[in-house]
C-alpha positions in Angstrom: -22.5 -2.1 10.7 -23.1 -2.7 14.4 -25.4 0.2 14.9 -27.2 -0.1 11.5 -28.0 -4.0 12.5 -29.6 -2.4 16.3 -31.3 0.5 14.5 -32.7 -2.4 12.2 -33.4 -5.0 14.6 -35.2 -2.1 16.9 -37.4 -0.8 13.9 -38.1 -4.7 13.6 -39.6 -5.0 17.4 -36.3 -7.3 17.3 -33.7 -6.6 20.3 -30.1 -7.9 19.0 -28.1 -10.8 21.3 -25.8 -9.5 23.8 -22.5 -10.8 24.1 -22.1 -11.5 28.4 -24.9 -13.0 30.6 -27.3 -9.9 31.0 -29.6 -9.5 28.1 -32.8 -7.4 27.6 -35.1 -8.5 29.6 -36.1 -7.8 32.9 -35.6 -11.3 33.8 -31.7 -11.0 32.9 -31.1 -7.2 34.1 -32.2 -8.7 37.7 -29.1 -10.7 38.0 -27.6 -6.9 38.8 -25.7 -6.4 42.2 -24.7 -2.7 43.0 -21.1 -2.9 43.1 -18.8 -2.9 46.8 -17.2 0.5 45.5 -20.6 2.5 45.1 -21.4 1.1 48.4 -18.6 2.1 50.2 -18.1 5.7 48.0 -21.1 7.4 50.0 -20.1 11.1 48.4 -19.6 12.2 44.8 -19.4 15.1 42.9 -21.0 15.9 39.2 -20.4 18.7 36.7 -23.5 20.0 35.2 -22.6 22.1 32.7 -22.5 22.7 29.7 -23.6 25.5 26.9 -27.2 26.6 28.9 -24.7 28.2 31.8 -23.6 31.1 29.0 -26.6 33.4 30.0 -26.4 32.2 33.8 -30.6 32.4 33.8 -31.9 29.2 33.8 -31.2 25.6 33.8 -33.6 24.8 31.2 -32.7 28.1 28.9 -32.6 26.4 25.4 -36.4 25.6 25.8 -37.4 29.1 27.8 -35.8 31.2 25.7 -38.7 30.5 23.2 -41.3 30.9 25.6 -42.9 34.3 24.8 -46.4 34.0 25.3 -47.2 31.8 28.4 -50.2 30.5 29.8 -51.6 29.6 33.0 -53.6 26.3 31.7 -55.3 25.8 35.2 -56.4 29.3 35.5 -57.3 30.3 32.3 -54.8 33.1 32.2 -51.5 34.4 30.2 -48.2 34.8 32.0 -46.3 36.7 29.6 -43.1 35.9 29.0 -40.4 34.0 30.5 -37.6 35.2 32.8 -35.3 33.2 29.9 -37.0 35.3 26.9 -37.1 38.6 28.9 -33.1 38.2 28.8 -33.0 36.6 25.9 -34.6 39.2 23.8 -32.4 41.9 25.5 -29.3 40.5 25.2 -29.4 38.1 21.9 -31.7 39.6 19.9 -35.2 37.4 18.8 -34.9 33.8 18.9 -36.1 34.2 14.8 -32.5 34.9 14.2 -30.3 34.8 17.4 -31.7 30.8 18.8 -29.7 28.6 21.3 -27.6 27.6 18.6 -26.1 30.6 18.8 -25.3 30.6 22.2 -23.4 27.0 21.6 -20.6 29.2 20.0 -20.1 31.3 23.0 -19.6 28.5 25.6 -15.5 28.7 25.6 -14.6 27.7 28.6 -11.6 29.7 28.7 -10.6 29.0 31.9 -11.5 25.2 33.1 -8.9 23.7 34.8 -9.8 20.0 35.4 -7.5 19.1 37.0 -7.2 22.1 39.8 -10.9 21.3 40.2 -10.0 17.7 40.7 -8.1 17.7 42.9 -9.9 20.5 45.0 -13.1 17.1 44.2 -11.0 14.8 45.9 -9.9 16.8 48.9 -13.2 17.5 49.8 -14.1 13.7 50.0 -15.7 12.8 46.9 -15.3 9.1 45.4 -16.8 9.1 42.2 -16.9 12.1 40.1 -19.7 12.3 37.2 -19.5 14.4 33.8 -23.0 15.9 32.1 -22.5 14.2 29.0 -25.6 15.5 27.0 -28.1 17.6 28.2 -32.1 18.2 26.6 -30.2 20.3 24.8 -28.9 17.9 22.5 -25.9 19.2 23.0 -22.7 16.5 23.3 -20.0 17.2 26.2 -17.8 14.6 23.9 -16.3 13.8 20.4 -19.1 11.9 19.0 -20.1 10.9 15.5 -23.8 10.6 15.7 -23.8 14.4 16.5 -22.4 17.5 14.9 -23.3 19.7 18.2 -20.9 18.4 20.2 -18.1 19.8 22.2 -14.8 18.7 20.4 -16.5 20.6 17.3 -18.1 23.7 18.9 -17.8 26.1 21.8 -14.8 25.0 23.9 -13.6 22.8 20.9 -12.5 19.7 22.9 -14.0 16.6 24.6 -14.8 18.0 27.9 -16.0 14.2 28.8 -12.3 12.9 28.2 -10.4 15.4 29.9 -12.8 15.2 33.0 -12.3 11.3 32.8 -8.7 11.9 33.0 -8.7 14.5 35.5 -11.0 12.0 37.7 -8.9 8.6 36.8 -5.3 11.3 37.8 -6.6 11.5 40.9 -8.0 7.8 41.5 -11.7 8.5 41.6 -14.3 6.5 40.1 -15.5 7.9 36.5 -19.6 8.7 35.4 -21.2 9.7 33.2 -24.8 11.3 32.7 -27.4 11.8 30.0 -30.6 13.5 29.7 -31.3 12.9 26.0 -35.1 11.5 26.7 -36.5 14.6 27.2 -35.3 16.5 24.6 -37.6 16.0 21.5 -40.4 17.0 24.0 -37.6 19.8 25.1 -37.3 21.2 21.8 -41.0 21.7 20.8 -41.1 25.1 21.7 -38.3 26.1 19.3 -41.0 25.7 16.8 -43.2 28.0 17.4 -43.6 31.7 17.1 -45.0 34.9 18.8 -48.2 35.3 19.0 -48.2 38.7 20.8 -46.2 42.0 20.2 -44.2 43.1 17.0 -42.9 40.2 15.7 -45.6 37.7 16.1 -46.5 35.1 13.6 -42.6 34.8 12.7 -41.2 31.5 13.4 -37.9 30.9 15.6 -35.0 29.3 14.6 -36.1 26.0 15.2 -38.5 26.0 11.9 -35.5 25.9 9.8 -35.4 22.7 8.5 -31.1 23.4 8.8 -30.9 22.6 12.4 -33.3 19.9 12.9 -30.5 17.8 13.9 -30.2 20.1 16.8 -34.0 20.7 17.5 -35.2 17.8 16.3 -38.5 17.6 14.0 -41.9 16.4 13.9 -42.2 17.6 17.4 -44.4 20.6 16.8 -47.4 20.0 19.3 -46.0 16.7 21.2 -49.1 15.0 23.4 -47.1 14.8 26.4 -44.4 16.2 28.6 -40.6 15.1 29.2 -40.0 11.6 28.7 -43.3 10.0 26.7 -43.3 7.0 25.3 -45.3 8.2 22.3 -42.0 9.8 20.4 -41.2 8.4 16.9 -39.4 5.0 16.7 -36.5 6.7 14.8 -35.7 9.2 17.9 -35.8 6.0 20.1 -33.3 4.2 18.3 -31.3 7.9 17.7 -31.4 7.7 21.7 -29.9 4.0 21.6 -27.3 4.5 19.6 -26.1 7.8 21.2 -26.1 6.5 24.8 -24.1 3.3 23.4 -22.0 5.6 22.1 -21.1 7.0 25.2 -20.9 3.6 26.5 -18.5 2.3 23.9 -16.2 5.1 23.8 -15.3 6.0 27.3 -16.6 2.4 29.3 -17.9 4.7 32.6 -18.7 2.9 35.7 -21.7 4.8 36.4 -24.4 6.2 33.6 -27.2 7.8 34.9 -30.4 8.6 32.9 -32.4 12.3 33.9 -35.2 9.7 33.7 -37.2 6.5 33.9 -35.0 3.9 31.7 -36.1 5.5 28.8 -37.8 3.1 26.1 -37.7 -0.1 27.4 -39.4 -2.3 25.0 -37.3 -0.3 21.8 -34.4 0.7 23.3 -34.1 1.0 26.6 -33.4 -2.6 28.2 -31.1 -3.1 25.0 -28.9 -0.3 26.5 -28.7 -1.2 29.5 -28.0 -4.6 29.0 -25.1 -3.6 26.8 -23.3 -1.4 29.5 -23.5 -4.1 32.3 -21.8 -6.8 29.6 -19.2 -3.8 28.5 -18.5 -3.3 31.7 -17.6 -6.6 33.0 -15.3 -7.3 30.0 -13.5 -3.8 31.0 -12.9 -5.2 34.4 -11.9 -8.7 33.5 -15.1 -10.6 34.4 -16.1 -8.4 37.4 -19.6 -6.3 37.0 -18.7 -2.8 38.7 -21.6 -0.9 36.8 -24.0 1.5 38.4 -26.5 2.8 36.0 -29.1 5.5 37.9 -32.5 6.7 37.0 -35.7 7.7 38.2 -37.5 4.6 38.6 -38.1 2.0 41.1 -35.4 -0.4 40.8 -37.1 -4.1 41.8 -32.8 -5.2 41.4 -31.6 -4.2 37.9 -30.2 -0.7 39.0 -29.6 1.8 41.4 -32.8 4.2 42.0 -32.0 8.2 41.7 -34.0 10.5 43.7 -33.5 14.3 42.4 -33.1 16.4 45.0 -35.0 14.4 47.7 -34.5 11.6 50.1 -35.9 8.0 51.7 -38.2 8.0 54.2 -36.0 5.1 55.9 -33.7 3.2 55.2 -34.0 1.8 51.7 -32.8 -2.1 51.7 -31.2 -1.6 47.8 -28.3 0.8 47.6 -30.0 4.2 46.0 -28.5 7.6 45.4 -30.1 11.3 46.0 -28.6 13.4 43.2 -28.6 17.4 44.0 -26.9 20.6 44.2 -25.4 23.3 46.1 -27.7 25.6 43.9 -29.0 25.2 40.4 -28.5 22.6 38.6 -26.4 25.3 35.6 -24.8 28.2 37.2 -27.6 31.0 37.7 -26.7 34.1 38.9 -28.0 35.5 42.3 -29.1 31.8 43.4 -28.6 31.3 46.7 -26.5 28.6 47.8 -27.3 25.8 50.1 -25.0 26.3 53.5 -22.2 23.7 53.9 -24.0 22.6 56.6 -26.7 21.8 55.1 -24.7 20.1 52.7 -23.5 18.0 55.4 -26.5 17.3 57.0 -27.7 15.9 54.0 -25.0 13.9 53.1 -25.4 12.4 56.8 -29.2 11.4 56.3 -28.8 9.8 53.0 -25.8 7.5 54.1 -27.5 6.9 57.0 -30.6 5.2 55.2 -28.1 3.6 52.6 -28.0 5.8 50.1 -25.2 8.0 48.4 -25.3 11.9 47.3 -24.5 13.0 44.1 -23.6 16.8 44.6 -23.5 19.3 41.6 -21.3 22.6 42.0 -22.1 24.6 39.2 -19.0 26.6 37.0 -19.7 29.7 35.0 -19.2 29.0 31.3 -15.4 29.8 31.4 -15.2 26.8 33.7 -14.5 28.4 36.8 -16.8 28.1 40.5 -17.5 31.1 43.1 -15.5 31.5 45.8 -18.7 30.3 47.6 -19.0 27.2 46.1 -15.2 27.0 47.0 -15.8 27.6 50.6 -18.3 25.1 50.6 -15.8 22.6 49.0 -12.9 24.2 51.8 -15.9 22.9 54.6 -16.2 19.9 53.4 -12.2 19.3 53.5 -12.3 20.0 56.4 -14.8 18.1 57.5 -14.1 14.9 56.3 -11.1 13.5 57.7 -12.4 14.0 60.8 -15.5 12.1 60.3 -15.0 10.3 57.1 -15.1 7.1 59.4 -18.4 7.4 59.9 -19.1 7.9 56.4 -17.4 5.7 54.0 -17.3 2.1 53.5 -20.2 2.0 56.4 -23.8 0.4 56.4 -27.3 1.4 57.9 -27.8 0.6 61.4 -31.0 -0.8 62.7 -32.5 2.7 62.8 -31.6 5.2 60.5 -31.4 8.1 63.5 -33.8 9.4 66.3 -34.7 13.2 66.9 -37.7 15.9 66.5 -37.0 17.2 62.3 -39.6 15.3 60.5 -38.1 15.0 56.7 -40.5 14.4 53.1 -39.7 12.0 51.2 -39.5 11.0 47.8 -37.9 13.4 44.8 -38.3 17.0 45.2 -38.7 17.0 48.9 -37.0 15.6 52.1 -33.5 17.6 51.9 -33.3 20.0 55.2 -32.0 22.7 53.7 -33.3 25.4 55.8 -30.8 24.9 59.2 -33.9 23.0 60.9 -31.7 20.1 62.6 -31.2 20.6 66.4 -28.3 19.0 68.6 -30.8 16.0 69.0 -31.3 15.2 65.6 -29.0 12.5 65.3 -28.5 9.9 62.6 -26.3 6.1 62.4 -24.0 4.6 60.8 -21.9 1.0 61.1 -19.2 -0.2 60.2 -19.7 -3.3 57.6 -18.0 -6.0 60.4 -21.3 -4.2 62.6 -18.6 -4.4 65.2 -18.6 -0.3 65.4 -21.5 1.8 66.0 -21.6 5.5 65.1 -24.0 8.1 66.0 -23.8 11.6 64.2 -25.2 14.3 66.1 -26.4 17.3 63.7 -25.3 19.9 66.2 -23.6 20.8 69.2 -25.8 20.6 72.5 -25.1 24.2 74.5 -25.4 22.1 77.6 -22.5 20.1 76.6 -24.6 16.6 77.2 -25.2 14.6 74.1 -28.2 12.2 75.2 -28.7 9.2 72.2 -31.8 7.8 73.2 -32.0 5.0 71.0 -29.3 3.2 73.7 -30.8 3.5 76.8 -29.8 0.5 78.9 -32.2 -2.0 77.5 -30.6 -1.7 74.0 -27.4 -3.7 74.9 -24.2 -2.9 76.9 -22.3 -0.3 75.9 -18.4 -0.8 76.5 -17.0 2.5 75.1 -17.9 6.1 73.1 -15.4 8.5 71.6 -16.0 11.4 69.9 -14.3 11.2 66.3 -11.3 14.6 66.4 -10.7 14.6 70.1 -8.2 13.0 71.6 -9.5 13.2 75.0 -11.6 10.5 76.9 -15.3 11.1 77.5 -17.4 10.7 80.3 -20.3 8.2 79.5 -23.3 6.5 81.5 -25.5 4.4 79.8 -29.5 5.0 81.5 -33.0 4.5 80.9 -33.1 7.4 79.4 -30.1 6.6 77.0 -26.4 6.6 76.5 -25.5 10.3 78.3 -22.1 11.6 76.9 -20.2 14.8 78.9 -18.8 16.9 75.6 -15.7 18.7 75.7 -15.8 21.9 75.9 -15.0 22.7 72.2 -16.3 20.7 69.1 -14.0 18.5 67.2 -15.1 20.0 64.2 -18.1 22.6 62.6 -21.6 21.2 61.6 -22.1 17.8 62.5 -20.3 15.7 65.3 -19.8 11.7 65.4 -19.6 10.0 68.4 -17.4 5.9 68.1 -19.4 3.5 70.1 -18.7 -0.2 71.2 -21.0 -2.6 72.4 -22.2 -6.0 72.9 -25.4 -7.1 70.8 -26.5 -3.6 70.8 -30.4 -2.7 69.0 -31.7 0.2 69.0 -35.2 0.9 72.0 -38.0 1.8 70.4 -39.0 5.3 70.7 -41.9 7.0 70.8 -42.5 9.2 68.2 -42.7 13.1 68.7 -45.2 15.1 66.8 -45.9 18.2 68.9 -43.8 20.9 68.5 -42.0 22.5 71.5 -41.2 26.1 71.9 -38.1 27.8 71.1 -35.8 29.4 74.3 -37.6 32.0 73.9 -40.8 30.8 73.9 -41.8 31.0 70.6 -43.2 28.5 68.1 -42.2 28.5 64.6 -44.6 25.8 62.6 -42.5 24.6 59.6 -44.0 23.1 56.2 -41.8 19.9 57.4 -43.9 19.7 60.7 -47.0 19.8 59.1 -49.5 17.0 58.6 -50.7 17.3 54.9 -54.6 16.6 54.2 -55.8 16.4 50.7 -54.7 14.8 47.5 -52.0 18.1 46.4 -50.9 19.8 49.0 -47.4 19.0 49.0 -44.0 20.4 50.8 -41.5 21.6 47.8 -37.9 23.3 48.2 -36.8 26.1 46.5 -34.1 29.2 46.7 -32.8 27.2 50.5 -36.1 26.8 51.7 -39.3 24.8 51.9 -42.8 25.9 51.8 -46.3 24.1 51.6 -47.2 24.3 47.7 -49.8 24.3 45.2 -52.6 24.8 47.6 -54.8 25.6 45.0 -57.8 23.3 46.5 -60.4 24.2 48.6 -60.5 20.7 50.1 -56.8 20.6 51.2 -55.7 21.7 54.1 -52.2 21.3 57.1 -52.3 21.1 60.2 -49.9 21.3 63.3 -49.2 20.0 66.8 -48.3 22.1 69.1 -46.8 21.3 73.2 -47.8 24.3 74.9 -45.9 24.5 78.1 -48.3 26.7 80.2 -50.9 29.0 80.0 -49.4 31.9 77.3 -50.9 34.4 75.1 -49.1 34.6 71.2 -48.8 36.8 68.4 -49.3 35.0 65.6 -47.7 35.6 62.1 -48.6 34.3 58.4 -45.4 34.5 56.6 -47.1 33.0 52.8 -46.8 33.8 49.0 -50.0 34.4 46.7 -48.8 35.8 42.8 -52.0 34.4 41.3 -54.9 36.1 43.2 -55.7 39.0 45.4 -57.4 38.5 48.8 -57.8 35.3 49.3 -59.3 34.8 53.1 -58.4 31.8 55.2 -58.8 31.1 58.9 -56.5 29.6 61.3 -58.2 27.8 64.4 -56.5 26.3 67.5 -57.8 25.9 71.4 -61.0 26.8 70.1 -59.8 30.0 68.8 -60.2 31.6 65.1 -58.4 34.0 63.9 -59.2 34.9 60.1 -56.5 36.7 57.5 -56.6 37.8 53.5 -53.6 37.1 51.6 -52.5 39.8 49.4 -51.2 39.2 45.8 -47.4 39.0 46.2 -44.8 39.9 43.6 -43.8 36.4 42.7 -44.0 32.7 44.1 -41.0 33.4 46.0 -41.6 36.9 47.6 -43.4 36.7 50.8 -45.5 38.5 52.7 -45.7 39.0 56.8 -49.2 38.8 57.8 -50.1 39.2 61.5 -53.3 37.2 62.1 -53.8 38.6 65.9 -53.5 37.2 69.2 -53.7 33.6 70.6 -54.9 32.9 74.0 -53.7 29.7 75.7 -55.1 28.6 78.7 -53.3 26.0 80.1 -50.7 23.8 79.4 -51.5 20.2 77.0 -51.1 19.7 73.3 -53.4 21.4 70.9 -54.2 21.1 67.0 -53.5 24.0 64.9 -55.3 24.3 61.6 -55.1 26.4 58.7 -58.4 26.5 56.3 -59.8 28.3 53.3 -62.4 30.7 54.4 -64.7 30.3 51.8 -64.3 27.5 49.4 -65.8 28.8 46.1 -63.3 31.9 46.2 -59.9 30.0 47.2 -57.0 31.0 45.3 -53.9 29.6 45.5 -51.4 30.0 48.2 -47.9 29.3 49.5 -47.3 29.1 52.8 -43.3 29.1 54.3 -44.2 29.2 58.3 -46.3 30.5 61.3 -44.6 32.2 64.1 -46.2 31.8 67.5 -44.5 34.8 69.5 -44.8 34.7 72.9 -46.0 38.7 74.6 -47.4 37.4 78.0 
């Protein structure tokens, strides 16, 4: 009766009363706090998986396994067909016959063991732990009642959300739960189509039959808009409503997080959300410990996701970055972010008051790589030496000093690539302010750790210990900053925290450093994260452990670096760039009054790259110079990627 009166009152325009003080509106959702226990948490851990791991191809594999004949919109050109329907045809059959609702029956998951992986969670630091709970697939991780395709019914034949609930509530972890159910009537539109090229053309898949539209949807044969529109029928935004208070109601998470804006606000959305705060408080005796994520600015009434990127600065609201150690469903041969950088990462975010949500993904039986394992083992390890510095801390004045310049915003920002030097350094405090850390991302061969940010007019520093060593250090606080002697072995792989102690300490402002040094050996590597960006598209994006200047497909876009040269030098310089759209496209790169011109050969895909040498670079003297990089003639630009220039140094 309940969900008949919402799917009534919603049809109406009508949202229903809510029983507890928030109610949909934005007015009411703005009484929201972000709980003391997602504040102090800094670190959790999320299992995105589900049925689209089986072919271990892609993380969007129900929709691409339909995509047969693409095309290049922009360009005016097919692509052919997908990586997803390549496989899919030679392994399943056509997706007339053999669709993704035949691969739901092969998801077993004949070997998950919750609990082990737990446990192995907990160990390597995580807080919170987070369940997929249904995917664009439309595919339900629980026992639900609004949907036949769900997991107590099909494929592994239980509620994979209950048993990971208790699992994470065994071990005394905080409990989420996420859902990416927006998109998927968008998702789902290419199940309805059909060949247009090669034998089978003109017959329609699997998602014509009107047998399984409760799986793939209908009326969504040629949607007007990608993901998450707001033009979808009213009954699949009250469908959507129901199913996500479903969720709600049956298993009372503390955190829900949407793959999305809030989805539907003035139907459903607000409605939703409202309900989960006012559940929540009456499962914790009048006490709001809710988090609900998504992909929107928050303006107080959540907690804003960011997928796989970072802040700038420090955020004043409580925010989360939500990524993983590859993709986001197991896919074979994807390489694996480094526990470093998984470190690193984590350190930045808390730093600028955030918290990382960190996806390892399981082959369908439910199992990780012994890489993913290590990388848990690292973390373990890890941890307990600088967990102080981590948990239950606060941003510091300054989120960190040092030379890696970071994106921002989703999609970019994370330092994947092993960029961060000794002097990268990033700060924490504890929530008294009475303790000041500083996180060095890397140990200095010199054995001197110099924090510049407390030279002697920031305050008087009374004491700094380094976090795993039992030893006192030698300190002297400078004009040129607080000076710590190392020992002579690192407490600990990765990252290093040093404990400091002051009176009234604040942070001297620093001048920041845009030219780029050159290595030891003399070289200059110019990275896509050093770059100054000009144009309206040109954009850094991060892909297979690595970042690269993308969709440089305009003429009138163009980076450019700053470089320190020390002395007078001559260079080899090297293109290292990706071009699968076009042949020859000519560019020229100019610095010190210098040009040197290049053509970019067609390369096998986006992500195989090319070594060009462009020739030599003749320095002069010493002083900072510009270093540009521009089409050579703007009427026959074609796209390009562009991962680095090397600056090797022959005289």
């Amino acid at each position: 009766m309940k969900k008949l009166l919402l799917a009534l009152g919603l049809m109406a325009g009508v949202a229903r009363a809510e029983t507890g003080p928030f109610q949909p509106t934005d007015d009411s959702l703005k009484q929201y706090q972000c709980p003391e226990w997602f504040r102090d948490a800094k670190f959790g851990i999320w299992a995105h998986w589900g049925p689209q791991c089986v072919p271990e191809q892609d993380s969007w594999y129900a929709r691409r396994l339909y995509e047969h004949d693409g095309f290049d919109d922009k360009k005016g050109v097919p692509t052919g067909p997908s990586r997803a329907n390549k496989y899919h045809l030679e392994h399943y059959g056509h997706p007339s016959k053999f669709g993704f609702k035949d691969i739901i029956p092969l998801w077993t998951a004949e070997k998950w063991d919750p609990e082990r992986l737990m446990a192995l969670y907990k160990k390597a630091g995580a807080k919170y732990f987070v369940s997929l709970g249904v995917h664009h697939d439309n595919f339900a991780l629980y026992d639900s009642k609004l949907c036949r395709w769900n997991a107590a019914g099909m494929g592994p034949k239980c509620d994979v959300v209950a048993r990971w609930q208790q699992a994470a509530t065994k071990e005394g972890l905080r409990f989420g739960i996420t859902e990416h159910l927006a998109a998927s009537w968008w998702f789902y539109s290419a199940t309805k189509g059909a060949d247009k090229t090669g034998p089978l053309a003109g017959v329609p898949y699997d998602g014509n039959d009107p047998r399984y539209a409760d799986l793939y949807w209908s009326g969504n044969e040629k949607p007007s808009f990608r993901y998450y529109g707001e033009d979808v029928p009213a009954a699949h935004k009250i469908k959507w409503g129901q199913r996500i208070e479903e969720i709600v109601d049956r298993y009372h998470p503390d955190l829900l997080y949407s793959d999305s804006p809030l989805p539907y606000p003035a139907e459903a959305g607000r409605q939703m959300l409202a309900h989960f705060y006012n559940d929540n408080i009456q499962q914790h005796g009048g006490k709001l410990e809710a988090v609900y994520n998504c992909k929107q600015d928050a303006e107080g009434r959540w907690v804003r996701d960011l997928e796989r990127g970072v802040m700038e600065g420090i955020n004043p609201e409580p925010w989360q970055t939500d990524t993983c150690i590859g993709n986001w469903y197991y896919t074979a041969g994807y390489k694996y972010k480094s526990s470093a950088a998984v470190i690193h990462m984590l350190i930045d975010i808390v730093s600028k008051n955030g918290n990382l949500l960190l996806n390892f993904p399981q082959h369908a039986d439910g199992t990780l790589d012994q890489e993913a394992e290590t990388i848990l083992a690292d973390l373990a390890t890890w941890m307990p030496v600088n967990g102080e510095a981590i948990y239950a801390t606060r941003p510091w004045k300054v989120y960190g000093e040092g030379p890696t310049k970071l994106g921002k915003g989703h999609f970019g920002g994370l330092n994947d690539t092993g960029n961060y030097k000794p002097s990268d350094i990033r700060f924490t405090q504890s929530k008294d302010g009475k303790t000041l850390y500083a996180l060095a991302l890397g140990w200095p061969k010199s054995g001197m750790l110099l924090v510049r940010s407390l030279a002697a007019p920031a305050g008087k520093v009374t004491g700094a210990s380094l976090l795993g060593h039992a030893g006192q250090l030698k300190w002297t606080q400078t004009d040129a900053g607080l000076e710590v002697e190392l020992p002579t072995q690192p407490p600990c792989a990765h990252a290093v925290t040093l404990k400091i102690l002051g009176e009234a300490l604040q942070p001297v402002p620093l001048a920041i450093e845009t030219a780029i040094a050159p290595e030891t050996d003399g070289s200059i590597v110019l990275d896509p994260d050093a770059a100054e960006l000009h144009g309206a598209k040109l954009r850094v994006e991060e892909r297979h452990d690595h970042k690269y200047l993308a969709a440089w497909d305009k003429p009138a876009d163009w980076p450019s670096w700053q470089i320190k040269f020390p002395a007078k030098a001559a260079y080899e310089v090297t293109l290292t760039y990706s071009a699968a759209s076009s042949d020859k496209t000519a560019f020229v790169m100019e610095c010190a009054g210098q040009k040197l011109t290049g053509i970019a050969s067609r390369t096998a895909d986006w992500f195989a790259y090319n070594k060009l040498k462009l020739g030599r670079l003749e320095i002069t003297a010493a002083g900072q110079q510009e270093l540009t990089l521009r089409p050579a003639d703007a009427a026959q630009w074609k796209a390009l990627n562009i991962r680095s220039i090397k600056l090797k140094k022959i005289e």
